[in-house]
N, C-alpha and C positions, 0 to 999 in steps of 0.2 A: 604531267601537271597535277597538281593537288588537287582534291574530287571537289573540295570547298571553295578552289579559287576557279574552279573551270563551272560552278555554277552562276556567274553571270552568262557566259557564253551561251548554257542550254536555254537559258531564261530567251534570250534574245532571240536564240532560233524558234523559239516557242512561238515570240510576238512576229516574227517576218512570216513564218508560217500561216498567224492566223491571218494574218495584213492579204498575203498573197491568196489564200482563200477567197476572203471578201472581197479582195480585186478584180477575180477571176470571172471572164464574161457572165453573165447572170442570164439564166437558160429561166427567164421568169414569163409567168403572165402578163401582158402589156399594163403598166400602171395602172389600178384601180379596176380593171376587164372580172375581178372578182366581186364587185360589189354588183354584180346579177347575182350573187349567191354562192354561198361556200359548200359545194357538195359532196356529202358522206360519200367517202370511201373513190371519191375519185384522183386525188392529188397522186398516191402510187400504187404502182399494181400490188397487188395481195402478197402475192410473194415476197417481197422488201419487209413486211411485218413477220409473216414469218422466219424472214433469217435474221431479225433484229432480237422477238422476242425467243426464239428456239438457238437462232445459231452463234450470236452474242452471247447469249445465256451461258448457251456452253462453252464458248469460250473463255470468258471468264471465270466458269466453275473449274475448268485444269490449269489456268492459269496461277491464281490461287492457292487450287492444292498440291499446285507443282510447289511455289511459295512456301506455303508452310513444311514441305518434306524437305525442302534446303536448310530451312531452320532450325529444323529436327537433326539432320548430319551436319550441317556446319556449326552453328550457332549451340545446338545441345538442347533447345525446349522438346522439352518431355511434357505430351496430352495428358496429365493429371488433372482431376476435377479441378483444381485450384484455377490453372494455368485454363482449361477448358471454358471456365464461366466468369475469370477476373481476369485474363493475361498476365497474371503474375505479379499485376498489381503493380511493374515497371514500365509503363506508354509515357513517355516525353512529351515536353509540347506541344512539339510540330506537328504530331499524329494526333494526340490531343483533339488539337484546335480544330483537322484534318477532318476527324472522326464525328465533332460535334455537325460542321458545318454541316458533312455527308449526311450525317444524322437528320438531321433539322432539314432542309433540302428535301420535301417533299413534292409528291404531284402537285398536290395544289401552289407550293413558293414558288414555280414556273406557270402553273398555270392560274390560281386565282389571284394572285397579283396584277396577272395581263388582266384578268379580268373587270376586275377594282381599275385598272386603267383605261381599260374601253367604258366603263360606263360612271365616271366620277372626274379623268385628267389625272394630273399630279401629284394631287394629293391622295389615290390609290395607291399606287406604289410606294411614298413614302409610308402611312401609316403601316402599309403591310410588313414592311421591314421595319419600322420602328418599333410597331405594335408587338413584333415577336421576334424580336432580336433582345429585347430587355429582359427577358424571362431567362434567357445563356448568361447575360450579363449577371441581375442577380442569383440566379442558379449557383456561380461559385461560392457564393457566401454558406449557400447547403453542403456541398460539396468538400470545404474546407473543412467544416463541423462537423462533416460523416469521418474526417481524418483524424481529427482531433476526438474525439467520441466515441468510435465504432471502428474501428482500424481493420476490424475482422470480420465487417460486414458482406455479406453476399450481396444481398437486395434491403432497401428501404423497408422492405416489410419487417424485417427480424430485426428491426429498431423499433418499431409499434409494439412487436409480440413481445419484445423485451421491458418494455416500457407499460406496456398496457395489457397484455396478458392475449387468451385465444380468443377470445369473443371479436373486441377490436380489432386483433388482425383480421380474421375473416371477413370483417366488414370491411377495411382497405384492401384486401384483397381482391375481392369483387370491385372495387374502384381501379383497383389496379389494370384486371383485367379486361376492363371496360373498355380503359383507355388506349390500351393495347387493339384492341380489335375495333375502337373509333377510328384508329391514327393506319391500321393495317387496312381499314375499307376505303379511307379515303386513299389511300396509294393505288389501290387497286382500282376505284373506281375511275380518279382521272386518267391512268395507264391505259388501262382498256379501251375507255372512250377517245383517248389520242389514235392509239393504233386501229380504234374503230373504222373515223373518221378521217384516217389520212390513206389508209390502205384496204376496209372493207373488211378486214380478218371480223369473224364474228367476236363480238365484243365479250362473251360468255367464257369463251374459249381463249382468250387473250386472258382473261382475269386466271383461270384456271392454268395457264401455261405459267407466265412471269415469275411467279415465285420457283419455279422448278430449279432452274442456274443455282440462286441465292443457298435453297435447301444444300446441294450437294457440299457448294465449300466450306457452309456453316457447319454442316456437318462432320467435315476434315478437321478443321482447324479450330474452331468455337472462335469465343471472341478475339481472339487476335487473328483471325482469318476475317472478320469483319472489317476492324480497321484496314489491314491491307487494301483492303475491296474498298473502303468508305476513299480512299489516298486517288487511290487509280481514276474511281469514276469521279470524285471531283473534279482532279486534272479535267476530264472530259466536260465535263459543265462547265466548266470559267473556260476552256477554248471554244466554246462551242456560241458562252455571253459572249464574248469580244471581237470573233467573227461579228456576230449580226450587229455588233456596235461600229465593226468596222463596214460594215454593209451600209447601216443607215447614214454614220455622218463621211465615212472616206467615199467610199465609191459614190459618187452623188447623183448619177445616172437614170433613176427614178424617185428618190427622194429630195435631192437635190441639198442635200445634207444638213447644217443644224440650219440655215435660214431656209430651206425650204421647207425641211417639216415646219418650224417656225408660223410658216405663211399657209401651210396649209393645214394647220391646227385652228389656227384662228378663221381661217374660211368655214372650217369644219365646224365651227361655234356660231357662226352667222345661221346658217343651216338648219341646226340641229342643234339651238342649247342646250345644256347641260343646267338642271331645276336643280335648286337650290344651291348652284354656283355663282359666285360673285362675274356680273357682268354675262352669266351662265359660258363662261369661258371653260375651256379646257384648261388651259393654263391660268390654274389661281390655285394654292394653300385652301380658300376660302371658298369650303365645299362641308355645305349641311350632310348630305350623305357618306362624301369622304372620312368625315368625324367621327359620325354615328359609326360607319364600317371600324373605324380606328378603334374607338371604346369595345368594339365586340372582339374585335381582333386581341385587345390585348387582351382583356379579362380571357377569354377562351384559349390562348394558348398560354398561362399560366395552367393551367389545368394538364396539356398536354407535354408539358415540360417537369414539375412539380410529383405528376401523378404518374408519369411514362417513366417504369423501369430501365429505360434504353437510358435515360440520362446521367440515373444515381449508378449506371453499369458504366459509365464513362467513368465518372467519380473516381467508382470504387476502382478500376483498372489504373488508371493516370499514378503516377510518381507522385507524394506529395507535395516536393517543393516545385512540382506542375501543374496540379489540380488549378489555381486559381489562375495562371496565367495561360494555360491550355482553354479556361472559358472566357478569359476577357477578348484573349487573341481573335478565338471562335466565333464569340458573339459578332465583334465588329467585323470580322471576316462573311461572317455567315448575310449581314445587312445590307452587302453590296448584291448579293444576288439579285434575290426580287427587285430589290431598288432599281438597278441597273436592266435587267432584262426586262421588267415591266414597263420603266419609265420608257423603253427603248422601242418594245415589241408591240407592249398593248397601245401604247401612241401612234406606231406605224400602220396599227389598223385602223386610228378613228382616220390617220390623215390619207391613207392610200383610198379609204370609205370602204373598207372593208364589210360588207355585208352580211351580218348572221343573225340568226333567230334567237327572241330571249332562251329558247331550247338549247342550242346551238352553246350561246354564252355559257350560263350556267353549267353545261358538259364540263368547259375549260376550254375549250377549240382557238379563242382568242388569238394564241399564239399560234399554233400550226398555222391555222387561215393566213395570219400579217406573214408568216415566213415564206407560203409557200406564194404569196402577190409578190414578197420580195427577192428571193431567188430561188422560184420553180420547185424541181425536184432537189436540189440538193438543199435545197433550207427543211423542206419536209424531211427527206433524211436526216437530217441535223438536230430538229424536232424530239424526231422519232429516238433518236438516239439517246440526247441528254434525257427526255423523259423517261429513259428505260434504266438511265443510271443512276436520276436518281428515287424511283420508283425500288431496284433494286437495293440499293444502299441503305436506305431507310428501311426497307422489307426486312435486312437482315440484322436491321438492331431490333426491332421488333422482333424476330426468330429467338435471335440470343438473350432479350429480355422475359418474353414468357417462357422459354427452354429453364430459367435461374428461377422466375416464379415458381413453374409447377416442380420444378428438383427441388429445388432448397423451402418453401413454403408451404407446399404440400406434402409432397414423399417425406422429406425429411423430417419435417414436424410435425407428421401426423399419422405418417404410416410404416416409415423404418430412420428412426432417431440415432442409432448405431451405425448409419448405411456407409459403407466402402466408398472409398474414391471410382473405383471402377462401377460400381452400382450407380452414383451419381451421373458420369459419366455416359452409363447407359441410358439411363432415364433423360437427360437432355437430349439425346441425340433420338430416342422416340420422340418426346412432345415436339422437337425439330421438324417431324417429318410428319405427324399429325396436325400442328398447328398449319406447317406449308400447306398443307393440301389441302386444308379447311380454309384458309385465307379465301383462294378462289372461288369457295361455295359461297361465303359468306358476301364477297361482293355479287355476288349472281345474284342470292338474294335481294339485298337491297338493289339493284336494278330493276327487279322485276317488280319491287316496290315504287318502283317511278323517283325513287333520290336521286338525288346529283350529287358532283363535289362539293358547289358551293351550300348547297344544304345542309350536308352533312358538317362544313366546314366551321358554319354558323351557329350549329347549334350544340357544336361539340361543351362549349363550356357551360351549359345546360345540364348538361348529365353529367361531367367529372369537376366541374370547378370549386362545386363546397366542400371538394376533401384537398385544398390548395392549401388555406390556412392552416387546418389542424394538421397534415403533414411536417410543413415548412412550422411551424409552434413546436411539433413533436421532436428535433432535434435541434430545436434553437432557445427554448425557453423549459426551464426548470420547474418552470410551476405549470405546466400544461396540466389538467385534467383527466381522468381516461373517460367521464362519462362524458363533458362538455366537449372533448377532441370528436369521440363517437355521432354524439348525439347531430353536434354540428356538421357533422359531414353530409348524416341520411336525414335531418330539419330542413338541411338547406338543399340538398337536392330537391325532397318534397314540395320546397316552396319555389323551385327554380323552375320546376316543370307545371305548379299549378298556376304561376306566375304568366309563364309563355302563353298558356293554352288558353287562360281569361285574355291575355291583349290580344289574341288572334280573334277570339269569340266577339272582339270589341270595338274591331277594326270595320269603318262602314265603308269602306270599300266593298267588304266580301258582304256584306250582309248580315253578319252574327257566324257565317258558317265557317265552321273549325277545317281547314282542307291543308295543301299540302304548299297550297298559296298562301294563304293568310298566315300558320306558323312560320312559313320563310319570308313572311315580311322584316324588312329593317326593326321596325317597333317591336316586334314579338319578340324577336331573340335579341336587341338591344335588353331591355326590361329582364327577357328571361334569366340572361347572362350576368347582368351585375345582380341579381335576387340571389342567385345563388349563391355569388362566393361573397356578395358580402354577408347574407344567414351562417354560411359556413363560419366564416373570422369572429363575427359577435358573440354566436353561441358559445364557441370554443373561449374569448378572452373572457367573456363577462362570467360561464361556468368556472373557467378555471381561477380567477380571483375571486369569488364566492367562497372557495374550499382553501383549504391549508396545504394541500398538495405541493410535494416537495420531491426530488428526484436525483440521486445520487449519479452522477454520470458515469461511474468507474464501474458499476451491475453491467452498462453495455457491453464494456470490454471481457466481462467474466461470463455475463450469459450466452452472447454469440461468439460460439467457436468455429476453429479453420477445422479442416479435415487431413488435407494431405501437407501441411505447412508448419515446421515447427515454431518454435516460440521466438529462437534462436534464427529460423529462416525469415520468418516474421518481420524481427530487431532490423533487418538487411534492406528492409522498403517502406520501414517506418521514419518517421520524421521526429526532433526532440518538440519539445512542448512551446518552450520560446519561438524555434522557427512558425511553426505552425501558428502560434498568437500575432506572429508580425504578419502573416499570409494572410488571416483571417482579417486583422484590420488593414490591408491593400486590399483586397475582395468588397468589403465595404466604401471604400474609398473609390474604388476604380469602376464600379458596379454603382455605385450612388448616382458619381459625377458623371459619368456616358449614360444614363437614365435621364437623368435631368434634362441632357443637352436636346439628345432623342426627342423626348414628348412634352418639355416646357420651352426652351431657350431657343430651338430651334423655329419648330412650327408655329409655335401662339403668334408672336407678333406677324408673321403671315399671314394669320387667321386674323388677327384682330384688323391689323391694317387693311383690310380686303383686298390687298394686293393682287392687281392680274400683271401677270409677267410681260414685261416690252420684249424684243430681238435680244438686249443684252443678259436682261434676268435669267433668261432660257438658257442662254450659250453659257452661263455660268454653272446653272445645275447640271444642264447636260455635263459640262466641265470635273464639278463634283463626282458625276456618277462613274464616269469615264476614270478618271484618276482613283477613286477608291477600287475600282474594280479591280485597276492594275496593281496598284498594292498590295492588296489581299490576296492575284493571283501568284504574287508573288511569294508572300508567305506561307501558303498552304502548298505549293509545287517546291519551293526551297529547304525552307527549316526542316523538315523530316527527313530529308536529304543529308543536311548536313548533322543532323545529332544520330543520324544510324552509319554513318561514314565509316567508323572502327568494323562496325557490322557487317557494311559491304567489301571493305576492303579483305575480312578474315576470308567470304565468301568468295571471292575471286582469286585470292591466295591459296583457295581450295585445301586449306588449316581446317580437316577436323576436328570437332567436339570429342572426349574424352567420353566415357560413357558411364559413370558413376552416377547414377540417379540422385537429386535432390532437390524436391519440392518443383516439380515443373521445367528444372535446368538438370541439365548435364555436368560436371563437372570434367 
């Protein structure tokens, strides 16, 4: 049978699989027997974390660089720095799209999603996924223009150094970095406090282990050893959402499925409303806090999308008549997660009455707690698992993205500008294994500093969001500035953080007192958050039409060069200039209109009508989230499938590679 026409089949065993999963007797807590309290580290015994975080790890790390040594004999990719820190600059859609979601798929989109939903309703969930799912969306429109523009870029920074000279890179660069080790604590921070809290492993030591697996394959394979890893553990993540969706609304034996959560959301509201919700219902759009979370949400992950090297390292990897359609696909693919598992999981805790401490919350626990009231040990295991996939996953675009900063931004532009492909090569696969091991300190730190996820999560667009605009200016507008792009980035951080600190000092709640409360109020990092990056966009527009600055686009193609890639191998994964204008304006179009829908068309009239959902409203969104889920798990388990098909077929044909080196490939 044809491998393209026998993927409905696997599709299908996929979903009976998960069906028969969730069907399967539920070894659970008696309904609601956890709202006495959700307690640290007793759901599974210690050991389950360590063979999750040590022997999954390793698992995964041979299985991978088993992976990439096939592709080395079969296929012919040759580990040349090109191929090590771009893929070769040939990823197709599917993996694309694949790569993004994995990417994006953080601790927190499983766990402060649930979070946002235990303490707001349904409008947590959605904002969380609308909020930062738009930033993938318009992301291709950068993306497109680093193709068109910069064809031989490594990293976004050597479009700044080329444009703006050393001063200003070094300033984005520390931006850069920033955001790299904001987006690497929060992975690590909710990882740890999951396997904390489900199994007791010390949570120090969990942070310190997790990244272990990830180093080894990053290190085999660079980034095309990530996407594989990004492909796998998604698969795991969407079967792991669709089980507990088949848990809540099929198996209906303590939920009693969509009309008993239903009825016991609205009991749960009688109770216990929910301030500043319409009717203080769980079920309403029309939620003051939900909103407030929404505006923080998006402005802040504009920052960590914009500013995180991991995404212009997608860019620059993807094919480019796949660049745009690899992040439209992504983006909407990536919106079903939280959406779906939060509307699912954080709901199932307000209605089982899932019991935890605002401590407890803010960890993330949300979701372990509703899984393990909902089926026992094997929902914690299930927990434990997806949060490790995708803690990993995202750990290792992180890896591969500051591996490409400190090689190509540092070493190479400042300390050996003639360096070899294999000198590069070396030099990533150190910062590899120095960043890995430092990840773990780095969250140990900030624990011992009493942060959580959600703090750190709130206040990420605080410290990276004013270099959003003059980035995203910096390869999209001709008359950017270099002083207004500069200035704007550390003005507006300036005013982002003096911003926060005055509403917390002002908040009478606390008293005037600056603590760790008052800054992770709503208002403080509301205020903090849009001070920033709109300082940032003002500075940078109103600077750079001041000046007569003007900007040749064709210097970028001449100032940043490839190293092991000829000019000729180059021509081979470049695109003509018309394709690439009609990409650019679908990227626009397609990136505009699902923006629109997202944060205007959809929610406002929700919001505006004060709408609290009856039996059918509900059964329709749950319907929504259910059906988008399956969609998407459909195109990120299928399409990579079917466009590597030639690939797996040469591989199982056991048709070696020819052994002529060039550029990354075999001939």
């Amino acid at each position: 049978m044809d491998k393209a026409k026998s993927l409905p089949f696997v599709f299908t065993a996929f979903f009976v699989t998960v069906i028969f999963l969730a069907g399967s007797p539920q070894t659970v807590f008696a309904a609601g027997a956890i709202s006495e309290g959700f307690a640290i580290g007793e759901a599974l015994p210690e050991w389950i974390g360590w063979a999750v975080v040590v022997g999954l790890g390793a698992v995964f790390a041979v299985i991978i660089s088993v992976e990439v040594k096939i592709e080395e004999k079969y296929l012919g990719v040759n580990q040349t720095s090109e191929m090590f820190n771009t893929a070769g600059r040939t990823i197709k859609t599917g993996l694309t799209a694949a790569a993004i979601v994995s990417a994006w798929t953080w601790a927190a989109t499983l766990l402060q999603s649930s979070t946002v939903a235990y303490q707001y309703g349904i409008s947590g969930p959605f904002w969380y996924a609308a909020g930062a799912s738009i930033q993938v969306l318009l992301f291709g429109i950068l993306a497109i223009e680093l193709k068109r523009k910069a064809p031989n870029a490594h990293t976004f920074l050597e479009i700044i150094r080329a444009r703006f000279g050393e001063g200003s890179h070094k300033v984005f660069l520390v931006f850069a970095l920033m955001t790299n080790m904001i987006v690497t604590a929060m992975l690590l921070l909710g990882g740890s406090a999951v396997v904390n809290g489900l199994t007791g492993m010390d949570i120090s030591l969990a942070a310190f282990l997790i990244p272990i697996g990830v180093m080894i394959y990053t290190l085999v394979g660079g980034l095309k050893a990530t996407f594989v890893a990004d492909y796998m553990h998604t698969i795991i993540i969407f079967a792991v959402i669709l089980t507990f969706v088949a848990a809540v609304y099929i198996n209906t034996d303590i939920t009693g499925g969509v009309e008993g959560m239903y009825n016991k959301l609205v009991e749960a509201a009688k109770l216990t409303p929910v301030e500043g919700n319409a009717a203080g219902a769980f079920l309403t759009m029309a939620s003051v806090g939900g909103l407030m979370f929404g505006i923080i949400n998006i402005v802040g992950n504009f920052g960590t999308v914009f500013v995180d090297q991991a995404y212009w390292q997608r860019a620059i990897a993807a094919k480019p008549s796949s660049t745009v359609k690899g992040f439209l696909l992504g983006g909407a693919c990536w919106f079903a997660i939280p959406f779906t598992l939060a509307t699912t999981m954080g709901l199932t805790a307000v209605a089982l009455d899932v019991d935890l401490t605002p401590a407890q919350v803010q960890l993330g626990l949300v979701v372990p707690a509703a899984a393990t009231a909902l089926m026992g040990e094997v929902g914690a295991i299930m927990v434990l698992t997806m949060l490790f996939m995708a803690v990993t996953s995202a750990g290792s675009a992180e890896l591969i993205a500051v591996s490409s900063l400190i090689t190509y931004d540092i070493y190479r532009t400042y300390k050996n500008p003639n360096a070899s492909g294999k000198q590069l090569v070396k030099v990533s696969r150190m910062t590899i294994v120095g960043f890995g091991l430092g990840m773990g300190g780095l969250a140990v730190i900030l624990l011992h500093m009493g942060l959580s996820l959600g703090f750190v999560y709130l206040a990420m667009g605080i410290i990276i969001g004013a270099a959003v605009i003059p980035i995203a200016l910096t390869i999209l507008w001709r008359r950017t500035n270099r002083v207004a792009a500069t200035s704007g980035a550390v003005i507006g951080l300036m005013v982002a953080v003096t911003t926060w600190v005055s509403v917390a000092a002002s908040l009478p709640d606390f008293g005037g007192e600056i603590s760790l409360a008052s800054l992770g109020h709503n208002y403080s990092m509301l205020f903090g958050n849009i001070a920033g990056i709109l300082t940032g966009g003002i500075i940078t527009i109103i600077g750079s039409l001041a000046t007569k600055t003007t900007f040749d686009w064709n210097d970028l193609k001449r100032k940043i060069t490839l190293v092991e890639l000829s000019e000729a191998e180059s021509a081979q994964v470049t695109e003509d200039e018309e394709t690439l204008k009609k990409a650019f304006k679908f990227s626009l179009k397609g990136g505009g209109i699902m923006t629109l829908i997202l944060i205007v068309a959809w929610p406002i009239p929700l919001i505006v009508s004060g709408h609290v959902f009856d039996t059918l409203s509900y059964s329709l969104w749950v319907g929504i989230s259910i059906v988008w889920v399956s969609v998407a798990s459909f195109f990120i388990i299928c399409l990579p499938i079917i466009e590597a098909r030639k690939g797996i077929a040469q591989v199982f044909g056991g048709k070696k590679a020819v052994t002529e080196t060039s550029g990354g490939y075999k001939k």
